[in-house]
C-alpha positions as CSV (number, residue, x, y, z in Angstrom):
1,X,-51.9,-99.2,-123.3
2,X,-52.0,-95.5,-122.8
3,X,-48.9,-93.7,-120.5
4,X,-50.5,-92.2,-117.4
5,X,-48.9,-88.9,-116.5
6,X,-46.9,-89.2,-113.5
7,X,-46.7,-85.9,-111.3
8,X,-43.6,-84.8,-110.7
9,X,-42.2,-85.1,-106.8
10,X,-41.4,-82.3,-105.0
11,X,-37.9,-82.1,-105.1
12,X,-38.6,-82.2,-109.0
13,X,-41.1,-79.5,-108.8
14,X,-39.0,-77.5,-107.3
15,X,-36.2,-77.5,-109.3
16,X,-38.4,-76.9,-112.4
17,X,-39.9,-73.7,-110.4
18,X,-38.1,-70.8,-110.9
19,X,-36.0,-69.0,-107.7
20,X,-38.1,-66.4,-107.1
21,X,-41.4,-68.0,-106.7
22,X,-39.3,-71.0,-104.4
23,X,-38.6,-67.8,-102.3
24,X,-42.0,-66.6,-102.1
25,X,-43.3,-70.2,-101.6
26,X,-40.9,-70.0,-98.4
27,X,-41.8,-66.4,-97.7
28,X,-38.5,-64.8,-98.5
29,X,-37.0,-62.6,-100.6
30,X,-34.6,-63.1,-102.8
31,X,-32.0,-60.5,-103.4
32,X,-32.0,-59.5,-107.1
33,X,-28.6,-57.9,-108.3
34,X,-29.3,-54.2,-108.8
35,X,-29.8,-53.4,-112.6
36,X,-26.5,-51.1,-113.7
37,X,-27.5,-47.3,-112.8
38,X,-25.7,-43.9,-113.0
39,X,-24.4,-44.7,-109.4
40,X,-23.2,-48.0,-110.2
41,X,-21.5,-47.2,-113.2
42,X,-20.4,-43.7,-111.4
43,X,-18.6,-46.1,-108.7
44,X,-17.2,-48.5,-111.8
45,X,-15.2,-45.1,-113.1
46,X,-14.7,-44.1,-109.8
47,X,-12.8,-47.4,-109.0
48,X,-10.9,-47.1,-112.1
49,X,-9.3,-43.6,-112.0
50,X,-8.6,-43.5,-108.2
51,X,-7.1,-47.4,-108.9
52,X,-9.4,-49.3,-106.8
53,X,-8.0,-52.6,-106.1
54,X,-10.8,-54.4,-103.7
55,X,-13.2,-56.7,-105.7
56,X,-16.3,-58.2,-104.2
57,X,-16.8,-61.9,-105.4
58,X,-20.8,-62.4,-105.6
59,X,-22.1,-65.9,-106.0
60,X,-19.7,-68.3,-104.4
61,X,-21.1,-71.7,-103.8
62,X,-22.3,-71.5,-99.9
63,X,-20.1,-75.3,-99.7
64,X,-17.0,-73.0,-100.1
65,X,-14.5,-72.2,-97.2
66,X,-11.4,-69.8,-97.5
67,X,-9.5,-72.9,-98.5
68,X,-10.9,-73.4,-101.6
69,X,-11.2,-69.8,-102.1
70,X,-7.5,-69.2,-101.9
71,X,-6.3,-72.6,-104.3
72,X,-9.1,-71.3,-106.7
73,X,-7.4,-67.6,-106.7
74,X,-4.1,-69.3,-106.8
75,X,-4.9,-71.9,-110.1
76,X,-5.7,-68.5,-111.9
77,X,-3.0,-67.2,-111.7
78,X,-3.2,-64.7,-108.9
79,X,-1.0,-66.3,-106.4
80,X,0.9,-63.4,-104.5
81,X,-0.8,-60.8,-106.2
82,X,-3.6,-60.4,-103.1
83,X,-3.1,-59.6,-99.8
84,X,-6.2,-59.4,-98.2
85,X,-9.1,-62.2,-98.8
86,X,-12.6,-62.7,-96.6
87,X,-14.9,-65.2,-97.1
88,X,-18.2,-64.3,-94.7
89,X,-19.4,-68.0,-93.0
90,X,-22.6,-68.3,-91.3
91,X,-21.2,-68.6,-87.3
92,X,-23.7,-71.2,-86.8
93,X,-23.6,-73.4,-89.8
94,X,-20.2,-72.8,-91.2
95,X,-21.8,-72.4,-94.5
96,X,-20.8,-69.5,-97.1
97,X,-22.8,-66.5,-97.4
98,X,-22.2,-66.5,-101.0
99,X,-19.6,-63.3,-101.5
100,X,-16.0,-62.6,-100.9
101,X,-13.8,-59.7,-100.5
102,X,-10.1,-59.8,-102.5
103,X,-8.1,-57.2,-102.3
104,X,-5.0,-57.0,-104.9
105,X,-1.6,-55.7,-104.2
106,X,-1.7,-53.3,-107.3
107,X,-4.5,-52.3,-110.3
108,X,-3.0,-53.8,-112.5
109,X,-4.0,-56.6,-111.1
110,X,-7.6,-56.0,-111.5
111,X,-8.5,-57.4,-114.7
112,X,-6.6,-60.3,-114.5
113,X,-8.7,-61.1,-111.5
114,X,-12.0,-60.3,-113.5
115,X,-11.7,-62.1,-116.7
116,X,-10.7,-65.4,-114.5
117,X,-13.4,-65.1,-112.0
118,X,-16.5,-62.8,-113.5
119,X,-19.0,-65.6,-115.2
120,X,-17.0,-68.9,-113.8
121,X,-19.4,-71.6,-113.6
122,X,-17.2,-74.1,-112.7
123,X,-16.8,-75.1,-109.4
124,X,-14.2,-77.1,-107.1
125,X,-17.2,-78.8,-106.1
126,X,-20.5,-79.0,-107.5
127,X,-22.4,-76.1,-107.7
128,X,-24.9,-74.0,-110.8
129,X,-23.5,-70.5,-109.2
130,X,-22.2,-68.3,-111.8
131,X,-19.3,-65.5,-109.8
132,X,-20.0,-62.1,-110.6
133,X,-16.9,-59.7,-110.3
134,X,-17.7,-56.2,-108.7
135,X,-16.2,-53.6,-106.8
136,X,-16.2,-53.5,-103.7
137,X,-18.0,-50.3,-101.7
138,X,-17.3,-48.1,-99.5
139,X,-14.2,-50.2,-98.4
140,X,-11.3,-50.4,-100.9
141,X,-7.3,-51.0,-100.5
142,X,-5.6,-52.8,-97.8
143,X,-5.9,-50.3,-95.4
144,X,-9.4,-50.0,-95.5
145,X,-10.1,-53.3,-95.3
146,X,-7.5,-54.2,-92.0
147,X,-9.3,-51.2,-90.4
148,X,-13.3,-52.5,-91.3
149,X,-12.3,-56.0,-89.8
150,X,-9.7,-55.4,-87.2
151,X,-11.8,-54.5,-84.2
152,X,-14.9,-56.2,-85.6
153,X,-16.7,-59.2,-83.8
154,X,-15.1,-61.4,-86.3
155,X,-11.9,-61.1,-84.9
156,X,-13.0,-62.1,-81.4
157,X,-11.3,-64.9,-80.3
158,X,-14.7,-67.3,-79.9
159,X,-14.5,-67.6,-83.4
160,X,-12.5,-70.5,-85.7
161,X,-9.4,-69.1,-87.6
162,X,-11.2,-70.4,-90.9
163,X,-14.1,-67.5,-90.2
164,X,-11.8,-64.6,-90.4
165,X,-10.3,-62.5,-93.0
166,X,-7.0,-63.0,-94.2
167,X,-3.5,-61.0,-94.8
168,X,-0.5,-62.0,-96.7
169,X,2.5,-60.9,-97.7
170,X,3.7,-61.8,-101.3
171,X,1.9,-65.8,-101.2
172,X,2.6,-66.2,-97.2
173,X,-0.1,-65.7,-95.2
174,X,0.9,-63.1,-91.9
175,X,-0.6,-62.2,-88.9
176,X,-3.6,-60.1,-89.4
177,X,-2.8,-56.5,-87.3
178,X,-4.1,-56.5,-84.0
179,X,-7.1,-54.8,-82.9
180,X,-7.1,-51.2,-81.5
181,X,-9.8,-51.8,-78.9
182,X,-11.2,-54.6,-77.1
183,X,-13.4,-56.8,-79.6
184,X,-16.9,-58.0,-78.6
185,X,-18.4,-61.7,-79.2
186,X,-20.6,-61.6,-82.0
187,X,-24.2,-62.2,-81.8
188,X,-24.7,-65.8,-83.0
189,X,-28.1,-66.4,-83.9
């Protein structure tokens, strides 16, 4: 007897179906990573020969917390060499918006950091998210950072400690600096 072709089920189709037409199915857009231009690559030298030490981790699995975050830094190796680390979460859902922020103690630290991290694929916990090492822009060094975050609506008391950035001192974790000005609630949509 001849097979009959069985149609695939949604979920199915879907997976088949590349991202960008899923997004345009949903009416989104997707956010394609810029393609490498003068400016980037301006920033990439820039970062270098000033000794930038803030790296933006693109791709993280949106089931990620800072948890994992920090034991994944610290199983490569990195343990004590950050001291600043944000993981964005979605106020209302908890889940991960898919970057972090890591700033390193020293430059040298830097490509340590990249060649573990840029192109990892494999995941704590399931997940077909490949990181993506960049710098991080306009904000880089500790300073920087502590001063971005300090007074913003993050740091507002309405929110859970596990949505906030991070500080530590060698591997212990210390109290981030307190704000310079009263900090508003953030807008939770």
């Amino acid at each position: 007897p001849p097979k009959l072709a069985v149609a695939p089920t949604l979920l199915q189709a879907r997976l088949m179906m590349p991202r960008e037409k899923m997004a345009r199915d949903r009416k989104e857009k997707v956010p394609a990573a810029p393609p490498p231009t003068s400016e980037t690559s301006g920033l990439d030298m820039q970062c270098r020969q000033k000794g930038g030490t803030t790296v933006m981790l693109r791709n993280i699995p949106n089931n990620y917390h800072r948890a994992g975050l920090l034991d994944l830094l610290d199983k490569k190796g990195l343990r004590g060499l950050y001291d600043f680390v944000y993981l964005p979460l979605d106020f209302r859902t908890g889940a991960a918006l898919g970057y972090a922020f890591v700033n390193l103690t020293d430059p040298k630290y830097v490509p340590r950091l990249w060649s573990a991290l840029d192109r990892l694929s494999q995941w704590a916990m399931p997940s077909r998210k490949r990181c993506s090492v960049t710098w991080s822009h306009p904000y880089q060094g500790f300073e920087d950072n502590v001063e971005r975050y300090r007074n913003s609506p993050v740091m507002h008391a309405s929110i859970p400690d596990s949505h906030k950035p991070v500080v530590f001192q060698g591997s212990v974790r210390v109290p981030f600096p307190p704000p310079t000005k009263v900090i508003k609630p953030p807008r939770i949509r």
